[in-house]
ChimeraX commands (.cxc) that place a marker at each C-alpha (Angstrom):
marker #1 position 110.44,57.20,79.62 radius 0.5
marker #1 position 109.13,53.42,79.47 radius 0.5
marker #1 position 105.75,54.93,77.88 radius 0.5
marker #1 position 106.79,57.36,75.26 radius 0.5
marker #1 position 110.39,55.89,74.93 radius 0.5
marker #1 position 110.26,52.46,74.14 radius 0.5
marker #1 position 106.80,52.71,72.91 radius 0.5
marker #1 position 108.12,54.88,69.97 radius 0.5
marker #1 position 108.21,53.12,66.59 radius 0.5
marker #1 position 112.15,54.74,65.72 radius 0.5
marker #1 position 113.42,53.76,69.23 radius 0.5
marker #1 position 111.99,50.30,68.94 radius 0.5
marker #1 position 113.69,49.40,65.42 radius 0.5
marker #1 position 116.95,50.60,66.85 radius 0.5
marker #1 position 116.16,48.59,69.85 radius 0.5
marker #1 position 114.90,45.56,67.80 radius 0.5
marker #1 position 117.20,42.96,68.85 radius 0.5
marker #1 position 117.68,44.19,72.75 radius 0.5
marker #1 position 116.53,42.49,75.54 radius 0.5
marker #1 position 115.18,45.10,78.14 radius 0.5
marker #1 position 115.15,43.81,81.41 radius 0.5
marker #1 position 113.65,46.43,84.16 radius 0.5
marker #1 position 115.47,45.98,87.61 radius 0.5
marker #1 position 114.48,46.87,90.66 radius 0.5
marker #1 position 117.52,49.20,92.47 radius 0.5
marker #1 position 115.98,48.19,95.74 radius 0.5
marker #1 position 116.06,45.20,95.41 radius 0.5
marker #1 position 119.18,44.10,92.83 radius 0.5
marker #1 position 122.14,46.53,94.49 radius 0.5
marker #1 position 124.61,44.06,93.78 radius 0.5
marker #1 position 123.40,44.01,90.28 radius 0.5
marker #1 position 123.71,48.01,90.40 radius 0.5
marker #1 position 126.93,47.91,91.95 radius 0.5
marker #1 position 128.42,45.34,89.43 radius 0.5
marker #1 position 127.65,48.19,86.33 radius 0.5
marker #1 position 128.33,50.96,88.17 radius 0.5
marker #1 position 124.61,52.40,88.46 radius 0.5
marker #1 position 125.13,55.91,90.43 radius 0.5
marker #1 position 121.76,57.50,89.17 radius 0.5
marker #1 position 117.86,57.06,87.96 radius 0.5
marker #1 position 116.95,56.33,85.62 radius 0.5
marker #1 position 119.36,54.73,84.04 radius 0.5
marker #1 position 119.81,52.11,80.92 radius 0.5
marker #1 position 122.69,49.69,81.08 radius 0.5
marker #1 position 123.99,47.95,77.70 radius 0.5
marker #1 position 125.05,44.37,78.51 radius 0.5
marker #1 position 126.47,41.78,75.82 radius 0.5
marker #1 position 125.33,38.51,76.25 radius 0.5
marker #1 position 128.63,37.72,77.70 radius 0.5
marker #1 position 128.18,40.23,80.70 radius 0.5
marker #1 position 130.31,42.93,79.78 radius 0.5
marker #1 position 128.77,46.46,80.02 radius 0.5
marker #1 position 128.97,48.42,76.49 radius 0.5
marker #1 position 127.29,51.61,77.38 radius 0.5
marker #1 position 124.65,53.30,79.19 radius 0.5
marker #1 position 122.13,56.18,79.03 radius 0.5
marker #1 position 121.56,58.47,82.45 radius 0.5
marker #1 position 118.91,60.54,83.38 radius 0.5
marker #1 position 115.50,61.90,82.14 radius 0.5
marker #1 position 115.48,63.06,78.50 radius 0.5
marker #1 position 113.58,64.21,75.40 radius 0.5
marker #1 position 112.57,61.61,73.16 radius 0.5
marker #1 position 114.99,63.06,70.44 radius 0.5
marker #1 position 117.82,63.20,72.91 radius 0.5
marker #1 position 117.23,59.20,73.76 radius 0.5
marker #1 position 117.31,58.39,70.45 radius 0.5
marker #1 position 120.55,60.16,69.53 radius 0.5
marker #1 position 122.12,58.59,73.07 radius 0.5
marker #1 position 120.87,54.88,71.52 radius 0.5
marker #1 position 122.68,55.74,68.15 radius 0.5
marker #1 position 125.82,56.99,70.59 radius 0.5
marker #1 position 126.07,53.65,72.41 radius 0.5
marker #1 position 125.24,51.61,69.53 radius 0.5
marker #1 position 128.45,52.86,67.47 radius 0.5
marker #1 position 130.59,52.75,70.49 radius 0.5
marker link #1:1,2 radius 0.2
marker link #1:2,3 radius 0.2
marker link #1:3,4 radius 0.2
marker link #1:4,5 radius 0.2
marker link #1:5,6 radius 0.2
marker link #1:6,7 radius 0.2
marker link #1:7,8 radius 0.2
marker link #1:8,9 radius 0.2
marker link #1:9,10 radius 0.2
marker link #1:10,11 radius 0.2
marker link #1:11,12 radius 0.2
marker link #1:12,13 radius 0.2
marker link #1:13,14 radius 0.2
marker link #1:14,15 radius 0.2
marker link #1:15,16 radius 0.2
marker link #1:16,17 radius 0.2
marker link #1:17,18 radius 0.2
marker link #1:18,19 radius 0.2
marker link #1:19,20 radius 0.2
marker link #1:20,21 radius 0.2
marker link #1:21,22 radius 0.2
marker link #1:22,23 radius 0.2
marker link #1:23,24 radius 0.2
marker link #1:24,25 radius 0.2
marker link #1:25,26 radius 0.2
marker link #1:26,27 radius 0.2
marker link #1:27,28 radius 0.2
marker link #1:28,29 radius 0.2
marker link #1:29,30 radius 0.2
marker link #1:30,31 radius 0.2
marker link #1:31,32 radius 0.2
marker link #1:32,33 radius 0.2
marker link #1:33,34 radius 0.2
marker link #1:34,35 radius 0.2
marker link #1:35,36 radius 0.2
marker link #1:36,37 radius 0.2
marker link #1:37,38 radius 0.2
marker link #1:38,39 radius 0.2
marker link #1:39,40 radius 0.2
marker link #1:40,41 radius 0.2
marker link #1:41,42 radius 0.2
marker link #1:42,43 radius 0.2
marker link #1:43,44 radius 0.2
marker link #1:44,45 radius 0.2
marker link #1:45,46 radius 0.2
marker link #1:46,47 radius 0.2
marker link #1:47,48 radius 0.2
marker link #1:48,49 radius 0.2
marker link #1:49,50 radius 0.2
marker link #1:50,51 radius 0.2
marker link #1:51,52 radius 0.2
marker link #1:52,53 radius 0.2
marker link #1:53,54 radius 0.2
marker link #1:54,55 radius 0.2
marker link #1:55,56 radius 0.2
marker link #1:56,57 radius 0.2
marker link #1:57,58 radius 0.2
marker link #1:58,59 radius 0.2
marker link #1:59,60 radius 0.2
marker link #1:60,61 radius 0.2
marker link #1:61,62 radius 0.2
marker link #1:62,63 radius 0.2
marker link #1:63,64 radius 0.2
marker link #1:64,65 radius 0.2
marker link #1:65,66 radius 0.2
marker link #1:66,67 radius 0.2
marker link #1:67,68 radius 0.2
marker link #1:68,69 radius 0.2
marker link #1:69,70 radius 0.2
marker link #1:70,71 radius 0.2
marker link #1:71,72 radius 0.2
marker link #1:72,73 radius 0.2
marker link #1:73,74 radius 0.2
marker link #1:74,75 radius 0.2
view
């Protein structure tokens, strides 16, 4: 998903101005615990105050990512 995802030119301009921070579930369960992280992959949408906004589970199509990121975007 990190290859053909976020290195697609549609994702990336809806993605523009987000921050996307990879985290290791090993190694950051609190951090997984604290949004609720039950699967992999998955893509958690943070405000810069903290608060969770969405997320994306799961493997998908590229198409199907893209119409998730419009989904969370208009809550």
């Amino acid at each position: 998903m990190k290859h053909e995802a976020f290195n697609d030119a549609t994702v990336a301009k809806k993605l523009e101005k987000a921050v996307i921070v990879p985290v290791d579930a090993e190694k950051e369960r609190g951090m997984m615990k604290e949004y609720g992280v039950q699967s992999i992959p998955m893509l958690v949408f943070v405000k810069p105050d903290g608060k969770k906004f969405g997320q994306i589970a799961g493997y998908m199509t590229l198409e199907g990512f893209q119409r998730e990121v419009d989904r969370v975007q208009k809550g």
